[in-house]
C-alpha positions as CSV (number, residue, x, y, z in Angstrom):
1,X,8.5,3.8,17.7
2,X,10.0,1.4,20.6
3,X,7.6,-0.9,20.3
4,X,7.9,-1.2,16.1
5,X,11.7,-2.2,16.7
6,X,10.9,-4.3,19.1
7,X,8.4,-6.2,17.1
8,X,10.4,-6.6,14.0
9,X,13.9,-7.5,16.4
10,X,12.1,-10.3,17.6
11,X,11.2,-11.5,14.3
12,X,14.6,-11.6,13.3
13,X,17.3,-13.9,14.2
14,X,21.3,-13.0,15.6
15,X,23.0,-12.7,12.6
16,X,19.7,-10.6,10.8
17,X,19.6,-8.4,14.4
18,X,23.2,-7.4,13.7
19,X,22.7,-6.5,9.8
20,X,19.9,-4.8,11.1
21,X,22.0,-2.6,13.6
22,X,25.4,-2.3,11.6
23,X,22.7,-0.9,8.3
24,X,20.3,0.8,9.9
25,X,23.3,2.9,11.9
26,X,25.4,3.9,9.2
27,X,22.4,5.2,7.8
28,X,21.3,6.9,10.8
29,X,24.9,8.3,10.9
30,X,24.5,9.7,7.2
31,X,21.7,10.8,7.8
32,X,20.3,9.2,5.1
33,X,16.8,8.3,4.7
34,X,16.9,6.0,1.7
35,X,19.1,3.8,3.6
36,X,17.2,3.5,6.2
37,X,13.8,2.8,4.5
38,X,15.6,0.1,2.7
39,X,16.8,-1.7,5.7
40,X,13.7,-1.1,7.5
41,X,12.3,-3.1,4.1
42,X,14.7,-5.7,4.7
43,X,14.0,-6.5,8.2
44,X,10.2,-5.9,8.1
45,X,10.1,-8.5,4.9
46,X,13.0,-11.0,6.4
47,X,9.9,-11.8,9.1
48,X,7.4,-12.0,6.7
49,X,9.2,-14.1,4.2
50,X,10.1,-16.4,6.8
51,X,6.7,-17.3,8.7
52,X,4.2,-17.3,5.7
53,X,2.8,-20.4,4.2
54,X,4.7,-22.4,1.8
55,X,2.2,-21.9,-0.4
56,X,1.7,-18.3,-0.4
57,X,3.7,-15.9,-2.6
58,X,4.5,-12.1,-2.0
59,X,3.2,-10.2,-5.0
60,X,3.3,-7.3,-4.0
61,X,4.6,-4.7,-1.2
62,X,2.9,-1.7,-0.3
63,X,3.7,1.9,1.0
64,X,2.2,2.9,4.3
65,X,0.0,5.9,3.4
66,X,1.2,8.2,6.3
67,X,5.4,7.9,4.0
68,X,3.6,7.7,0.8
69,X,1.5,10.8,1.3
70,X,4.5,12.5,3.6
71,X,6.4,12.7,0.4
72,X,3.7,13.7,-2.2
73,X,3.3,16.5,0.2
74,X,7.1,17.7,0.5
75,X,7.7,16.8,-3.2
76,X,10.4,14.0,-1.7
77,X,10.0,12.2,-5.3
78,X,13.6,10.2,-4.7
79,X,12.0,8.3,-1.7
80,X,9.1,6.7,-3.6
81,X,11.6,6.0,-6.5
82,X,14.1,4.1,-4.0
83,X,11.0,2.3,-2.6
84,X,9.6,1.2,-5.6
85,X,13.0,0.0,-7.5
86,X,14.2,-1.7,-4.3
87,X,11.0,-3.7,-3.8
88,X,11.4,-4.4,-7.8
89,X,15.0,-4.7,-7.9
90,X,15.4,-7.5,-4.6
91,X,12.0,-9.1,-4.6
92,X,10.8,-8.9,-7.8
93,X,7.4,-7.9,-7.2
94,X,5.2,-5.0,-7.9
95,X,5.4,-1.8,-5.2
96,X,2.7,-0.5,-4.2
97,X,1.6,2.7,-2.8
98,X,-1.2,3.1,-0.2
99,X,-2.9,7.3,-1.1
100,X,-5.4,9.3,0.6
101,X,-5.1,11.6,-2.0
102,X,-5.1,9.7,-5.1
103,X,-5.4,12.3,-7.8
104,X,-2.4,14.1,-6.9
105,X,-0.7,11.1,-6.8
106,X,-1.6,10.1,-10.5
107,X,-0.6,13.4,-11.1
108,X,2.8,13.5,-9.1
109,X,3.6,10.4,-11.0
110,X,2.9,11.5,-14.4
111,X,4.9,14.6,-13.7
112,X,8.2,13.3,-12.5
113,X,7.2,10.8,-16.0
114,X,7.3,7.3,-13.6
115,X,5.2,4.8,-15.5
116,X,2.3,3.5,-13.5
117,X,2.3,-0.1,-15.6
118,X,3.7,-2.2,-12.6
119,X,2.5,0.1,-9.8
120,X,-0.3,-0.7,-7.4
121,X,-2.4,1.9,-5.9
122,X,-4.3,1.2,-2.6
123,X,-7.0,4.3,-2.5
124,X,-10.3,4.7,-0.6
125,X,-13.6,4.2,-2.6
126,X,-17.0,4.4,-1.3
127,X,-20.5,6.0,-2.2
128,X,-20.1,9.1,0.8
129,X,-16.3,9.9,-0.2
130,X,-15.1,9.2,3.2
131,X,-11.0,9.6,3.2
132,X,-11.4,10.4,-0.7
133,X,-8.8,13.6,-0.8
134,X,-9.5,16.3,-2.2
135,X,-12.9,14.6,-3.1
136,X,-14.9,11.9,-4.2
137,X,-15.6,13.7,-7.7
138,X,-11.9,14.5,-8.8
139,X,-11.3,10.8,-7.0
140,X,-13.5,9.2,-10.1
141,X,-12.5,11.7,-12.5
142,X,-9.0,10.4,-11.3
143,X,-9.9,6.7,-12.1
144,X,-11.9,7.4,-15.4
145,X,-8.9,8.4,-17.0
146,X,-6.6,6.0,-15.3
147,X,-4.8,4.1,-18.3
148,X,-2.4,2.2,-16.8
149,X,-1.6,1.0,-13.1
150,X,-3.6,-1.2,-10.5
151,X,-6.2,0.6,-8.1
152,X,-7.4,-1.8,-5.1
153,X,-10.2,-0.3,-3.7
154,X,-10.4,0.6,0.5
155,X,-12.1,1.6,3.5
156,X,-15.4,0.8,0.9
157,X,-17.8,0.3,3.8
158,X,-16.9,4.3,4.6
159,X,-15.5,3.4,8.1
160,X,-18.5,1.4,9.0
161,X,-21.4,3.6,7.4
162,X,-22.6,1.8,4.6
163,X,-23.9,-1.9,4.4
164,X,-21.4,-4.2,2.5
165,X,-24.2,-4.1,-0.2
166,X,-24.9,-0.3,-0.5
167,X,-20.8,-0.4,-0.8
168,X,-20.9,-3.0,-3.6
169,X,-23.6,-1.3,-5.4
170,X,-21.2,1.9,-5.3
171,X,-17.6,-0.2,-6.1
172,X,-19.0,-2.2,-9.1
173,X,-19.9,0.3,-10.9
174,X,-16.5,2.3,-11.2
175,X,-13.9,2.1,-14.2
176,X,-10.5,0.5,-13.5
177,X,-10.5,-1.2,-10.3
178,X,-8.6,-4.5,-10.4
179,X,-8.9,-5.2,-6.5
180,X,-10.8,-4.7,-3.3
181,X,-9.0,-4.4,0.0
182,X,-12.1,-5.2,2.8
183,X,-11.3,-5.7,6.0
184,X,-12.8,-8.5,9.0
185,X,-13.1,-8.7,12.5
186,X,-13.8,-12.7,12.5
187,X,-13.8,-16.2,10.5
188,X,-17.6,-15.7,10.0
189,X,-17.5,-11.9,8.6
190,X,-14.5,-13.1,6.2
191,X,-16.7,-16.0,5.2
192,X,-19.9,-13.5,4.6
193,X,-17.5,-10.9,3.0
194,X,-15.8,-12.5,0.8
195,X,-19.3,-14.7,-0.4
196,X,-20.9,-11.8,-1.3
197,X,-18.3,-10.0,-3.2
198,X,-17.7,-13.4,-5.4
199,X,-21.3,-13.0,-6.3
200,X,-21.4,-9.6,-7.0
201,X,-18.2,-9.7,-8.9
């Protein structure tokens, strides 16, 4: 935990590192976790916003599984909701939510009747259901029926046990996937990577 403040402190300049402090302690005061995820939002994107490229635009802002699935399993529905309007409501882009467990959270979602129509999903997919909670069967059953929403596809390559074309062969044949999320260790496997999923797409 030391070391996450510290990272995003030194991305931040004086006046930023105060809001940070004055925010983030009231909240801690009250004891109040929505105010504190939403200045940890602030700070984390503050850094973001200010080193990318010109060029580049934030389209979206994602979840960390380990908060996302933390509050599917304590039924903290409130938190998600303050995520996903604040990410809305001061970037104006889509939230997104990174699940290990992605049919409870279609289901979670229907339930508390939030619309899935501007909400990405970030869920593993691959051919051995590796990190597909509670399975890879109600994982695709999930997805079949999936009407609205975004699903990007991760951790295809099964944590390193499947080829990138055994994983292809697997992803390209599933219903209602709009992205792929594939991850590279150099210049030249981002080069092969991405070459052979153009193709295949």
């Amino acid at each position: 935990m030391t070391g996450l403040v510290n990272e995003i402190m030194s991305r931040l300049s004086l006046s930023d590192k105060a809001k940070l402090l004055v925010e983030g302690g009231f909240s801690a005061l009250r004891l109040d976790p929505a105010g504190m995820l939403k200045t940890y939002l602030d700070a984390e994107l503050k850094g973001y916003l200010s080193t990318k490229p010109k060029n580049a635009t934030l389209q979206c802002v994602l979840l960390h599984e380990v908060l996302t699935d933390l509050c599917l399993g304590i039924g903290e529905v409130d938190l998600l909701n303050v995520f996903a309007q604040h990410v809305h409501d001061n970037y104006n882009v889509k939230p997104g939510f990174v699940t290990y467990n992605f049919p409870r959270f279609i289901k979670f979602f229907e339930e508390e009747g939030f619309s899935l129509n501007d909400v990405v999903i970030m869920t593993p997919f691959n051919s051995l259901g590796y990190q597909m909670s509670p399975s890879r069967d109600s994982c695709e059953m999930s997805l079949s029926k999936l009407r609205k929403g975004h699903v990007i596809a991760m951790s295809i390559l099964a944590g390193g046990y499947l080829t990138l074309n055994q994983a292809t062969e697997y992803i390209w044949a599933l219903p209602n996937l709009s992205g792929i999320a594939a991850g590279v260790s150099s210049r030249e496997h981002a080069q092969a990577t991405f070459t052979k999923l153009r193709e295949i797409q």
